[in-house]
mmCIF file as Biopython writes it, N, C-alpha, C and O atoms, coordinates in Angstrom:
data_model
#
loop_
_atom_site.group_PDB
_atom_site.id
_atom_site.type_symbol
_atom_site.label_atom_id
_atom_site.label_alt_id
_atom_site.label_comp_id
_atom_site.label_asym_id
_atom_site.label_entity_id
_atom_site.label_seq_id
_atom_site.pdbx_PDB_ins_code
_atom_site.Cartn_x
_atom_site.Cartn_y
_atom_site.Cartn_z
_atom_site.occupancy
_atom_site.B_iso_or_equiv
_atom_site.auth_seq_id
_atom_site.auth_asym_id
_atom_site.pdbx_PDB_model_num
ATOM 1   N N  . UNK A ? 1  ? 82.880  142.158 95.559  1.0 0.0 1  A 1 
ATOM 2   C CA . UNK A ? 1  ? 84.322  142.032 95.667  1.0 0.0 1  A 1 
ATOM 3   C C  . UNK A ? 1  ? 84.734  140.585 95.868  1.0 0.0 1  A 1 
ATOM 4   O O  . UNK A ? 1  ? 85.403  140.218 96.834  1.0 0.0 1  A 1 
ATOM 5   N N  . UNK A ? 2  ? 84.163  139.533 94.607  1.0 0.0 2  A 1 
ATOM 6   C CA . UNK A ? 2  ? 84.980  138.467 95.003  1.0 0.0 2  A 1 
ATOM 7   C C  . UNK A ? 2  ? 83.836  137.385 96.425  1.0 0.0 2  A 1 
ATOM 8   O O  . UNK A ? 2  ? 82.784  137.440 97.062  1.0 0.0 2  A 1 
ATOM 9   N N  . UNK A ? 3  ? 84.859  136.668 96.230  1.0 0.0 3  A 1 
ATOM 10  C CA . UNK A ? 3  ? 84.047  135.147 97.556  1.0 0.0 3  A 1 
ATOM 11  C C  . UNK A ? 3  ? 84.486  135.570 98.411  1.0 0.0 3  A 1 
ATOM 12  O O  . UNK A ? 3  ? 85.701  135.706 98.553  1.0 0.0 3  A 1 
ATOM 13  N N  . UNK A ? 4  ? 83.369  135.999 99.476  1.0 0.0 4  A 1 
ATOM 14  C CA . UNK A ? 4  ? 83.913  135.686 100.812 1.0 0.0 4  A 1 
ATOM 15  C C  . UNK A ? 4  ? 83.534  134.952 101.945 1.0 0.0 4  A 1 
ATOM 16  O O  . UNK A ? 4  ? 82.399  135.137 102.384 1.0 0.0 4  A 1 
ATOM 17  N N  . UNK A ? 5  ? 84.454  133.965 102.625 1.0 0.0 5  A 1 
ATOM 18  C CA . UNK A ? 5  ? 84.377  132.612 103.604 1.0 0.0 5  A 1 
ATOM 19  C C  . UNK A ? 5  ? 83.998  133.297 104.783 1.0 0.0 5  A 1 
ATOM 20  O O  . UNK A ? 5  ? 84.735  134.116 105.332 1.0 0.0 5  A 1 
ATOM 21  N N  . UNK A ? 6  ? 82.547  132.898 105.306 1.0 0.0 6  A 1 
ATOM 22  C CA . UNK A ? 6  ? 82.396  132.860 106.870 1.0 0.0 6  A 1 
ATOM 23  C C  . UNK A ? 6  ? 82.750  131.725 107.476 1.0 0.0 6  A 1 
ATOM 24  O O  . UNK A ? 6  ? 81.844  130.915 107.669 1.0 0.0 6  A 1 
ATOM 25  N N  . UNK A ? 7  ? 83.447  131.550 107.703 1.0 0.0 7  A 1 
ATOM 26  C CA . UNK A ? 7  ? 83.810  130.342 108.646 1.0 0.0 7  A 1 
ATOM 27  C C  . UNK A ? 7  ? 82.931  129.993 109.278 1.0 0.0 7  A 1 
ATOM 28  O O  . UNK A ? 7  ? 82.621  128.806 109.178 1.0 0.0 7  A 1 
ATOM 29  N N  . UNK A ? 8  ? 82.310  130.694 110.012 1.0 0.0 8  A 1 
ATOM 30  C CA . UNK A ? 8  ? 80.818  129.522 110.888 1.0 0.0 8  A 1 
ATOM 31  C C  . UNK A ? 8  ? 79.502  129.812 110.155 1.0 0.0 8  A 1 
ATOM 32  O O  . UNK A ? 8  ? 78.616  130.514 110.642 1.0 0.0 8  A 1 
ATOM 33  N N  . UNK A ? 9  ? 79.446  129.326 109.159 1.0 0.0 9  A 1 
ATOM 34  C CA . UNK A ? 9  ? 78.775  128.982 107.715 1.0 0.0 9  A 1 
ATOM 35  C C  . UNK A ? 9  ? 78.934  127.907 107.895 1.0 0.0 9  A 1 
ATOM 36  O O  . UNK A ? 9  ? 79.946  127.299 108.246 1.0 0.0 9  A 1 
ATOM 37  N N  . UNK A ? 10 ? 77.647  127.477 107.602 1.0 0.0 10 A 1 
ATOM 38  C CA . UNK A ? 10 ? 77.980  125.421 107.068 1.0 0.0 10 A 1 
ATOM 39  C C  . UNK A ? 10 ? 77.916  125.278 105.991 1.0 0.0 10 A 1 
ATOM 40  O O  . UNK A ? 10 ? 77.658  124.155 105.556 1.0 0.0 10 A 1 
ATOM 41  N N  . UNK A ? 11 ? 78.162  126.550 104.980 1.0 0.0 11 A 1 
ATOM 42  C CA . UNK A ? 11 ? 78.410  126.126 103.660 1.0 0.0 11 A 1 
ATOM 43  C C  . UNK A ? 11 ? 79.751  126.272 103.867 1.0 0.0 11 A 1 
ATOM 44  O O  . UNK A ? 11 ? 80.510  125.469 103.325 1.0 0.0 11 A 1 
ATOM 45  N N  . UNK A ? 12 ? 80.219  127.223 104.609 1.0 0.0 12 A 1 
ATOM 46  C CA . UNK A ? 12 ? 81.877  127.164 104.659 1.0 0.0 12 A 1 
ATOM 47  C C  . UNK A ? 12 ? 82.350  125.963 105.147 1.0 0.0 12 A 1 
ATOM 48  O O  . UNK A ? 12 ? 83.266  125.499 104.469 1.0 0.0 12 A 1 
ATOM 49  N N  . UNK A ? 13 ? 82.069  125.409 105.962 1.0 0.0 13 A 1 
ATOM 50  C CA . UNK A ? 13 ? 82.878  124.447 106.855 1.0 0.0 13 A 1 
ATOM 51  C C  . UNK A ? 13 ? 82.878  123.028 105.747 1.0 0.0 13 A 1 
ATOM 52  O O  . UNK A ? 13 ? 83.862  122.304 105.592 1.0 0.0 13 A 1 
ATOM 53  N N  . UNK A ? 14 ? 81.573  122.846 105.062 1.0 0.0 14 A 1 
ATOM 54  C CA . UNK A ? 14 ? 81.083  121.737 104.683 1.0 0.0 14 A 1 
ATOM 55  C C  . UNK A ? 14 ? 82.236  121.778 103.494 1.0 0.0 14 A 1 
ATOM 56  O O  . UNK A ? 14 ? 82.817  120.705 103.335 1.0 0.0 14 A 1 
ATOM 57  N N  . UNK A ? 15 ? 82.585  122.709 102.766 1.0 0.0 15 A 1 
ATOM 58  C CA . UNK A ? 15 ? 83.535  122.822 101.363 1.0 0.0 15 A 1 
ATOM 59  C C  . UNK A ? 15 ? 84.831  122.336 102.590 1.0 0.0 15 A 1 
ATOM 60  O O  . UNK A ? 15 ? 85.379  121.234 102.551 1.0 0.0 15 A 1 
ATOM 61  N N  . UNK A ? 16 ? 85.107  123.275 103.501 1.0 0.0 16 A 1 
ATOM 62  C CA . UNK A ? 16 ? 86.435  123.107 103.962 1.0 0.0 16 A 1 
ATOM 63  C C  . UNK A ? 16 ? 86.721  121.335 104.518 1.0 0.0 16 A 1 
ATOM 64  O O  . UNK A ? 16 ? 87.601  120.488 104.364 1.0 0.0 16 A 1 
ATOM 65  N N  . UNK A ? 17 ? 85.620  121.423 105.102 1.0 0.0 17 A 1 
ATOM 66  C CA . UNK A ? 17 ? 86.157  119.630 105.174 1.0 0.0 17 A 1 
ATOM 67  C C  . UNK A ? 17 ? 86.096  119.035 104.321 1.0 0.0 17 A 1 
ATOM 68  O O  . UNK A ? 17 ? 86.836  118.052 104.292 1.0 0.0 17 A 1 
ATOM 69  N N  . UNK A ? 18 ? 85.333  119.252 103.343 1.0 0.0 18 A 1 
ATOM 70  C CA . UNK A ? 18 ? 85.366  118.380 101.974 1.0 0.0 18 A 1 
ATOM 71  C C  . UNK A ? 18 ? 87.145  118.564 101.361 1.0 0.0 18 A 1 
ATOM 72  O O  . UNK A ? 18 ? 87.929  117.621 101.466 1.0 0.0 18 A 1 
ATOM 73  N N  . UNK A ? 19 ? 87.472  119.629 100.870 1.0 0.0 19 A 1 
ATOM 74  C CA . UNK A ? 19 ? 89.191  119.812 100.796 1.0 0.0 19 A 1 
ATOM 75  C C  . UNK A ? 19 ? 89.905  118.909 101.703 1.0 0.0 19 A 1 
ATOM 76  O O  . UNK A ? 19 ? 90.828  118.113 101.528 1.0 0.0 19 A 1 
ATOM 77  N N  . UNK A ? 20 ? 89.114  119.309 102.873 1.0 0.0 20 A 1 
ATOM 78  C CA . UNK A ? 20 ? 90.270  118.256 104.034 1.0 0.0 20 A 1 
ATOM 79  C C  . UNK A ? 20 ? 90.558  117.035 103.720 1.0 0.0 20 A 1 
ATOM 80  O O  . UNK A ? 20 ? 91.546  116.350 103.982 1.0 0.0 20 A 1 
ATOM 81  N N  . UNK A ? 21 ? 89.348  116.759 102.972 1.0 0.0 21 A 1 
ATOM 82  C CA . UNK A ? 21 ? 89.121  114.876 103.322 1.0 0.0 21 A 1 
ATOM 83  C C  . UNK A ? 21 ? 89.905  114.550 101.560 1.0 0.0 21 A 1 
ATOM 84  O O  . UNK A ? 21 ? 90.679  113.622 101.326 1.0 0.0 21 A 1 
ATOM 85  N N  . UNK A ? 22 ? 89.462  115.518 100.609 1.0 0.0 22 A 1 
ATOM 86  C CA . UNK A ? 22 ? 90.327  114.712 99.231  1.0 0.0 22 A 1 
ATOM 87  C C  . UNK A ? 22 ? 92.227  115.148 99.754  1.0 0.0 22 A 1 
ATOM 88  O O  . UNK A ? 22 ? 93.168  114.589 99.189  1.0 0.0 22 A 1 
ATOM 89  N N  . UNK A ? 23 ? 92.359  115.824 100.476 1.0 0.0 23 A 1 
ATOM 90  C CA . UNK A ? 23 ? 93.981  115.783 100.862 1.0 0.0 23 A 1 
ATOM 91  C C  . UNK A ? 23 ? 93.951  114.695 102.073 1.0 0.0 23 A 1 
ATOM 92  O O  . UNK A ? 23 ? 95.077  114.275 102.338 1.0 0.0 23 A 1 
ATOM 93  N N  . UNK A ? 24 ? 93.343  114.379 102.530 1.0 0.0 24 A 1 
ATOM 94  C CA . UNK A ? 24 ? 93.749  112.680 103.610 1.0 0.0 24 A 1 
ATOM 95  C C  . UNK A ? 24 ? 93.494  111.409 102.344 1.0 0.0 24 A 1 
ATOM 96  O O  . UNK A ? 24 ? 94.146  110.376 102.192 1.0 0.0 24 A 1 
ATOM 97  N N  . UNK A ? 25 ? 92.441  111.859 101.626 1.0 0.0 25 A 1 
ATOM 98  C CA . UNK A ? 25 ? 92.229  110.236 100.373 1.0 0.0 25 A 1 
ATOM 99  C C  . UNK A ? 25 ? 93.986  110.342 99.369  1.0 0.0 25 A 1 
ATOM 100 O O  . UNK A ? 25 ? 94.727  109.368 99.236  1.0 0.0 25 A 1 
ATOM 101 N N  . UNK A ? 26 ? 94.176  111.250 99.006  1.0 0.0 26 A 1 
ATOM 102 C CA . UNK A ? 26 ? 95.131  111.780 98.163  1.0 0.0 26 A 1 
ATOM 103 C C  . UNK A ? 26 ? 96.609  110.724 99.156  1.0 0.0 26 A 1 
ATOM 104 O O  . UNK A ? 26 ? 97.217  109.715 98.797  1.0 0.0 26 A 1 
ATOM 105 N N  . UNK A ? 27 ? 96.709  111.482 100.328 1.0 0.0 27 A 1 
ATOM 106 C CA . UNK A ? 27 ? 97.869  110.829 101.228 1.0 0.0 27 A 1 
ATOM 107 C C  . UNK A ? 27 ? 97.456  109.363 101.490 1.0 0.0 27 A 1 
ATOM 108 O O  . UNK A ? 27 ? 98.275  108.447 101.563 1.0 0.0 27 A 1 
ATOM 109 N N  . UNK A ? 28 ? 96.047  109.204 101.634 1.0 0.0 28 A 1 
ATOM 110 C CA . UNK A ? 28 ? 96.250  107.729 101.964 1.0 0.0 28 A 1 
ATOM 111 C C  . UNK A ? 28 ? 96.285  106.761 100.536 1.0 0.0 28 A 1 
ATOM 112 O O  . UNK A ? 28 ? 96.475  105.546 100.604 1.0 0.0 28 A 1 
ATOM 113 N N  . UNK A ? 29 ? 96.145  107.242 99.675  1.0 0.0 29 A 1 
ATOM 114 C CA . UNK A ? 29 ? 96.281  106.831 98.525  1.0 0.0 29 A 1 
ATOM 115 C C  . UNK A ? 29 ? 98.271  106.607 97.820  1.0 0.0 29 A 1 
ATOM 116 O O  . UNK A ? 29 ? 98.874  105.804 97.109  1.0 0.0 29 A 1 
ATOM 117 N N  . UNK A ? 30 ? 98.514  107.583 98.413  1.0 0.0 30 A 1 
ATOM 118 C CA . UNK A ? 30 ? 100.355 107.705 98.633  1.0 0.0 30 A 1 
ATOM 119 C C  . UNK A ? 30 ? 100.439 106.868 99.017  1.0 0.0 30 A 1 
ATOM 120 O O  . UNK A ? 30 ? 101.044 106.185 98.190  1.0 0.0 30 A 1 
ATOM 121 N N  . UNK A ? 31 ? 100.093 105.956 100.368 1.0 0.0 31 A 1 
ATOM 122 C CA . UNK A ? 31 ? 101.005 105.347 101.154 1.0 0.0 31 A 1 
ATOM 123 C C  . UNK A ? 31 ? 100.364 103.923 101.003 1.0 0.0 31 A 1 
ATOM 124 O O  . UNK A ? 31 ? 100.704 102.846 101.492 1.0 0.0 31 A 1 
ATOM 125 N N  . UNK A ? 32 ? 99.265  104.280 100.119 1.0 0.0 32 A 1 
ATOM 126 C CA . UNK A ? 32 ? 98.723  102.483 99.317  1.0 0.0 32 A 1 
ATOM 127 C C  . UNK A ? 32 ? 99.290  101.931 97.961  1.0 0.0 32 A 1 
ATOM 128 O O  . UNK A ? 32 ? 99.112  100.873 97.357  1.0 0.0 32 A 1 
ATOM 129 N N  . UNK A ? 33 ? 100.138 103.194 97.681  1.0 0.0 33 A 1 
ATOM 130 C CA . UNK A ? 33 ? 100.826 102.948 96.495  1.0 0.0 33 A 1 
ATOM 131 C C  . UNK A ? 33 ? 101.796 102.523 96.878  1.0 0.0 33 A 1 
ATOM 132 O O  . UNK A ? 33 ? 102.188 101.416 96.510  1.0 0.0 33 A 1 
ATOM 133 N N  . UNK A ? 34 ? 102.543 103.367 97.830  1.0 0.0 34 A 1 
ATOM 134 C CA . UNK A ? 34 ? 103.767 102.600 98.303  1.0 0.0 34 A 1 
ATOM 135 C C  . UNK A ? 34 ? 103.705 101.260 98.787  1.0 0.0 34 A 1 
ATOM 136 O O  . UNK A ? 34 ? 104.781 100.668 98.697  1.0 0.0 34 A 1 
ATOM 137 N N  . UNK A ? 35 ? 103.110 100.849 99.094  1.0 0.0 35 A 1 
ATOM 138 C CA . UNK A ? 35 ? 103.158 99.905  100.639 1.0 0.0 35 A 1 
ATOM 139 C C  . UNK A ? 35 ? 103.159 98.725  99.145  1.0 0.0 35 A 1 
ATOM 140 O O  . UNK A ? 35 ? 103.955 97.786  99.165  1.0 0.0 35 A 1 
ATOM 141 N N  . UNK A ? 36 ? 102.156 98.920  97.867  1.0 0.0 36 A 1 
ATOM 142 C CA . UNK A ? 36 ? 101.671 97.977  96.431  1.0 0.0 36 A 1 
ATOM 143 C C  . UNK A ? 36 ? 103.238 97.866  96.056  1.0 0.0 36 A 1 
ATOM 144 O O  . UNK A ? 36 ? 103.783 96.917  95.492  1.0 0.0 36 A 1 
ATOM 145 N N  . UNK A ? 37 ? 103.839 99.080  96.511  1.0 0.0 37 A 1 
ATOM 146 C CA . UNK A ? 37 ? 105.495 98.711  95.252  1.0 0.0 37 A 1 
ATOM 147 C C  . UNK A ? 37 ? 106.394 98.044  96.497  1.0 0.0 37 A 1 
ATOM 148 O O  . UNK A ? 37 ? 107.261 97.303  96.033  1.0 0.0 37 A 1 
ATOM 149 N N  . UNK A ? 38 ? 106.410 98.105  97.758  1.0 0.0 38 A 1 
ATOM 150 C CA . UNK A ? 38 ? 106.977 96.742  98.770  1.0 0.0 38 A 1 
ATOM 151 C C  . UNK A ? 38 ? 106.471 95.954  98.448  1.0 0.0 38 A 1 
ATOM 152 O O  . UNK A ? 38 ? 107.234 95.023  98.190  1.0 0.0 38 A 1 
ATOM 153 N N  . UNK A ? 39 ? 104.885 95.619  98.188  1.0 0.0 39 A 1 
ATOM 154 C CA . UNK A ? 39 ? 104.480 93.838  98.430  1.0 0.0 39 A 1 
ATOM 155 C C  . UNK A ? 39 ? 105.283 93.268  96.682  1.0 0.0 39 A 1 
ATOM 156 O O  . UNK A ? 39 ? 105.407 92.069  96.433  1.0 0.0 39 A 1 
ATOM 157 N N  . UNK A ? 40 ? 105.633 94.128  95.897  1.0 0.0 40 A 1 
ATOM 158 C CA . UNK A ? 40 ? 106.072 93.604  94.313  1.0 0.0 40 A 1 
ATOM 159 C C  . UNK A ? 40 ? 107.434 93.695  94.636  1.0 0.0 40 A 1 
ATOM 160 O O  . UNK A ? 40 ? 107.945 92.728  94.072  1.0 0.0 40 A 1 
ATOM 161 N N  . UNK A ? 41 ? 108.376 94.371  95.280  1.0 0.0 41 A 1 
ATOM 162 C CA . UNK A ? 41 ? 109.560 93.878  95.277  1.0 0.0 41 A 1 
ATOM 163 C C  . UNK A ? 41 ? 109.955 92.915  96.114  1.0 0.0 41 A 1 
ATOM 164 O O  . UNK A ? 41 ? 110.972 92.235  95.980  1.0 0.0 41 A 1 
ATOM 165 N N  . UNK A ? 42 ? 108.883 92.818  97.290  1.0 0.0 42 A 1 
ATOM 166 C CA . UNK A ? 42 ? 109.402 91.262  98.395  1.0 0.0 42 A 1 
ATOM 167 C C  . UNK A ? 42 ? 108.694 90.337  97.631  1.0 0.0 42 A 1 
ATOM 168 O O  . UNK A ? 42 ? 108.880 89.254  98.185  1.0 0.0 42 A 1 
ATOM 169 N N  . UNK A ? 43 ? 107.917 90.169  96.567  1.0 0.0 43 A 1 
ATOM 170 C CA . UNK A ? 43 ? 107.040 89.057  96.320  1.0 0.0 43 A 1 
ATOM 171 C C  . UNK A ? 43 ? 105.833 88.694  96.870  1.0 0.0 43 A 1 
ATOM 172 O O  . UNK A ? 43 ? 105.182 87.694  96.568  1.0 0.0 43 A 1 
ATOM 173 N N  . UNK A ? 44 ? 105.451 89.826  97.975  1.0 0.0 44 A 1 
ATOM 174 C CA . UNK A ? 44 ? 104.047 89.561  97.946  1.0 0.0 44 A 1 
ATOM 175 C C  . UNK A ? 44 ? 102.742 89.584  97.728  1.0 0.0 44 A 1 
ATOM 176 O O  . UNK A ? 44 ? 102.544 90.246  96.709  1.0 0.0 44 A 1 
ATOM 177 N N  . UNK A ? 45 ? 101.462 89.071  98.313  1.0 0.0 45 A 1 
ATOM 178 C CA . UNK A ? 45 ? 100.308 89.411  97.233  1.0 0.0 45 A 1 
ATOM 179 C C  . UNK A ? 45 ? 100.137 90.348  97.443  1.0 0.0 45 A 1 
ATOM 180 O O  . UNK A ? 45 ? 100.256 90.675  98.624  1.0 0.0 45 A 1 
ATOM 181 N N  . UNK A ? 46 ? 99.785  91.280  96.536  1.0 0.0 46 A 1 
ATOM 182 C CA . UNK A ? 46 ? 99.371  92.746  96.499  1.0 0.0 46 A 1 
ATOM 183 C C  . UNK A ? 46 ? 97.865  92.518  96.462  1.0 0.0 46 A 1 
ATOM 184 O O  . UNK A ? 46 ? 97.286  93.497  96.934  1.0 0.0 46 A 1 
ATOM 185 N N  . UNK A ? 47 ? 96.833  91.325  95.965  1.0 0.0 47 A 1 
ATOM 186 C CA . UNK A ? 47 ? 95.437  91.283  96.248  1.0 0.0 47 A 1 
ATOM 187 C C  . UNK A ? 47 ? 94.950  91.050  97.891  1.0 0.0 47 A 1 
ATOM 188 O O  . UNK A ? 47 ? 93.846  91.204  98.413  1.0 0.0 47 A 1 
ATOM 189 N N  . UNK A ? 48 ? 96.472  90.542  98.551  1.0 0.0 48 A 1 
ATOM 190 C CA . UNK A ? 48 ? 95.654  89.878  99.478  1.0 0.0 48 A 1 
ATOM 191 C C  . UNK A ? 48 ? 96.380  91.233  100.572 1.0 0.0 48 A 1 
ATOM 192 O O  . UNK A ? 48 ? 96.430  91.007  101.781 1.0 0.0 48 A 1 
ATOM 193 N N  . UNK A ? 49 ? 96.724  92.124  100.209 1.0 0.0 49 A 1 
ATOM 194 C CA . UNK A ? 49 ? 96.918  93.338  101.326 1.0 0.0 49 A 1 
ATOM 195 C C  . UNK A ? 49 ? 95.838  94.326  100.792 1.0 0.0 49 A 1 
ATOM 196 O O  . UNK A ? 49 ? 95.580  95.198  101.622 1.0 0.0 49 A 1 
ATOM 197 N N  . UNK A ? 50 ? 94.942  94.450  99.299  1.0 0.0 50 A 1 
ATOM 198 C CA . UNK A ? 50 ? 94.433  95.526  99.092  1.0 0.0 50 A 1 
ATOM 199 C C  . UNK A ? 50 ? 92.924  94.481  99.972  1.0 0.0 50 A 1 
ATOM 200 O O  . UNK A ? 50 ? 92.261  94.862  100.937 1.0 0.0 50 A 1 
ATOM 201 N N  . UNK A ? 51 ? 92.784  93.170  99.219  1.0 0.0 51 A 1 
ATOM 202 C CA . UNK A ? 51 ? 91.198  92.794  100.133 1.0 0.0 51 A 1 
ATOM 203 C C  . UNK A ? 51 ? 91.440  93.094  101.688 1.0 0.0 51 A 1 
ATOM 204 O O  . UNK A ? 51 ? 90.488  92.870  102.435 1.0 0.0 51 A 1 
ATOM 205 N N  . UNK A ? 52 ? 92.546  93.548  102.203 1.0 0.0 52 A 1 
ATOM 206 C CA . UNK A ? 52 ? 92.528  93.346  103.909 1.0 0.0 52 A 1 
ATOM 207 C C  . UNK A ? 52 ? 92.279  94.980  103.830 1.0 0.0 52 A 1 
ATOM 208 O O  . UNK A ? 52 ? 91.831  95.226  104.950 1.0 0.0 52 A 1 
ATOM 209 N N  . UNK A ? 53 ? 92.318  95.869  103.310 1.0 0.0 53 A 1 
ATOM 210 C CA . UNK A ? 53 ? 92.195  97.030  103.548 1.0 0.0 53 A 1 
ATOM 211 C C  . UNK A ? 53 ? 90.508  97.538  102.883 1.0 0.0 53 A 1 
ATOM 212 O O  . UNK A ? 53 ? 89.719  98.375  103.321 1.0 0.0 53 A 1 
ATOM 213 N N  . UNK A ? 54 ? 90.447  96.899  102.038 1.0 0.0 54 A 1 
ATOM 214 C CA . UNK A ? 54 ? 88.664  96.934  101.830 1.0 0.0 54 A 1 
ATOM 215 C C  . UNK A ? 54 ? 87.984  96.197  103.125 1.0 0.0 54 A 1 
ATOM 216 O O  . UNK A ? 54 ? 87.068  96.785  103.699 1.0 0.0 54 A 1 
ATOM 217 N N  . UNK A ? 55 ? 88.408  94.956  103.578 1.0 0.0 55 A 1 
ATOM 218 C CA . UNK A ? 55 ? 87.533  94.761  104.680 1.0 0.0 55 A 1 
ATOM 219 C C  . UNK A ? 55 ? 87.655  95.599  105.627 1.0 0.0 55 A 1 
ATOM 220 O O  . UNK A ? 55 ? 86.620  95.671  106.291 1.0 0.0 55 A 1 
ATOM 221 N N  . UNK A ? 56 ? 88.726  96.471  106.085 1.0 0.0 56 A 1 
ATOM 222 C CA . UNK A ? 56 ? 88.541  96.926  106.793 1.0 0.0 56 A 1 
ATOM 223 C C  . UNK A ? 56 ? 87.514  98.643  106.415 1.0 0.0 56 A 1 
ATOM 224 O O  . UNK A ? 56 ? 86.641  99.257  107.028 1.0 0.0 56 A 1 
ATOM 225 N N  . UNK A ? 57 ? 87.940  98.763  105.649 1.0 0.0 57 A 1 
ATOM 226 C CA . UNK A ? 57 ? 86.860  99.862  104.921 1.0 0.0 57 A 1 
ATOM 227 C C  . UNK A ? 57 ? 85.056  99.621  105.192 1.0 0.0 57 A 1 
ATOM 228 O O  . UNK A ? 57 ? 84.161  100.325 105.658 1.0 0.0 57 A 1 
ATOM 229 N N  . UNK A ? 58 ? 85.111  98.681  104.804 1.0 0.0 58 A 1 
ATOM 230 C CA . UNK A ? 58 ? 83.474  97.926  104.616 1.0 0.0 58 A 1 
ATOM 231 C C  . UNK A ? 58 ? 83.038  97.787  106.209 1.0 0.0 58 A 1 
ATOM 232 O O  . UNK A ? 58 ? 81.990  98.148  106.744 1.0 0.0 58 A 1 
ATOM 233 N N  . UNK A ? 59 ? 84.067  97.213  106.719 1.0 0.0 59 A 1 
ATOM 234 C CA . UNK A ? 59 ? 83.576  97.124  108.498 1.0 0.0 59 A 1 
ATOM 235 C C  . UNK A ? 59 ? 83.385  98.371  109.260 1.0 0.0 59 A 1 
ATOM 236 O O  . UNK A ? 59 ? 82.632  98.364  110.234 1.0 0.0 59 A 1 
ATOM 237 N N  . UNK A ? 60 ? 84.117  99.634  108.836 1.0 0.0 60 A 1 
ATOM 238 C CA . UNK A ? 60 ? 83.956  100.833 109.101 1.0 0.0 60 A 1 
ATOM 239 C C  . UNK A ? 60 ? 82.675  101.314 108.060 1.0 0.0 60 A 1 
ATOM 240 O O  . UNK A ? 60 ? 82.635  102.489 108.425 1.0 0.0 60 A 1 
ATOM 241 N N  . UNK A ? 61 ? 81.907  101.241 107.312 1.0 0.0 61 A 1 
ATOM 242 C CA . UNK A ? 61 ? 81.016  101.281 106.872 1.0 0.0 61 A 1 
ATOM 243 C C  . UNK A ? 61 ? 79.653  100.527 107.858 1.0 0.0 61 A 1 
ATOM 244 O O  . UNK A ? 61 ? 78.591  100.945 108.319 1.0 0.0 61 A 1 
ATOM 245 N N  . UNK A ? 62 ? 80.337  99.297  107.856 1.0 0.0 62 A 1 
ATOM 246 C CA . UNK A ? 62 ? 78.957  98.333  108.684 1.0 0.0 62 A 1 
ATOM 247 C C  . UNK A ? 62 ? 78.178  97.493  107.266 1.0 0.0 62 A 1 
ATOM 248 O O  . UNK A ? 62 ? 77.028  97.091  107.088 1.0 0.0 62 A 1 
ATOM 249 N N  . UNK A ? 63 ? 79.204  97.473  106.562 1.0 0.0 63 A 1 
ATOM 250 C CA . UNK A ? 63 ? 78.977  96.498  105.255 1.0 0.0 63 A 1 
ATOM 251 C C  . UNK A ? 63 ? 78.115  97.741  104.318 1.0 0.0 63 A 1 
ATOM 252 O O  . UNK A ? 63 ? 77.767  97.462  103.171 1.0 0.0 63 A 1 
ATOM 253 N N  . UNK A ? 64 ? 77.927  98.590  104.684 1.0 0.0 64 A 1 
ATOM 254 C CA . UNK A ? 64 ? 77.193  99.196  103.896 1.0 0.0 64 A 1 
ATOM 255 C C  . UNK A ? 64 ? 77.644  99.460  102.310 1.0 0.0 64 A 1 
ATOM 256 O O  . UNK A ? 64 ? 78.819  99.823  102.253 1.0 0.0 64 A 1 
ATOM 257 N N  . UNK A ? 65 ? 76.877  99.349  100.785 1.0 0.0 65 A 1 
ATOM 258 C CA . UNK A ? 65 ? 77.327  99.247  99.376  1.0 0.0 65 A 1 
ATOM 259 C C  . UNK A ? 65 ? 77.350  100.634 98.919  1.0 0.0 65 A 1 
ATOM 260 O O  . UNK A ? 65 ? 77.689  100.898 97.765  1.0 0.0 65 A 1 
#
């Protein structure tokens, strides 16, 4: 009859946070778009707000490639 979710499954949980996390990339991806169409209507660099948000990415990594 169809899929059914055990919730305390770590195959369940592992899909469900996986969903979780492409709807937080999805929103934070919203609000990196936005923030790209302020730095183009005030005139500013849009390279030098996306490299400040990769470093901070990479430092939350621990530099890791």
């Amino acid at each position: 009859m169809g899929v059914q979710l055990i919730p305390a499954a770590p195959e369940t949980r592992k899909v469900l946070n996986r969903l979780a996390r492409e709807q937080i990339k999805l929103r934070l991806l919203a609000d990196i778009r936005f923030d790209l169409a302020v730095c183009e209507i005030e005139g500013w660099d849009k390279l030098e707000y996306l490299n400040e948000l990769k470093s901070m990415i990479d430092d939350l990594g621990g530099g890791v490639k």
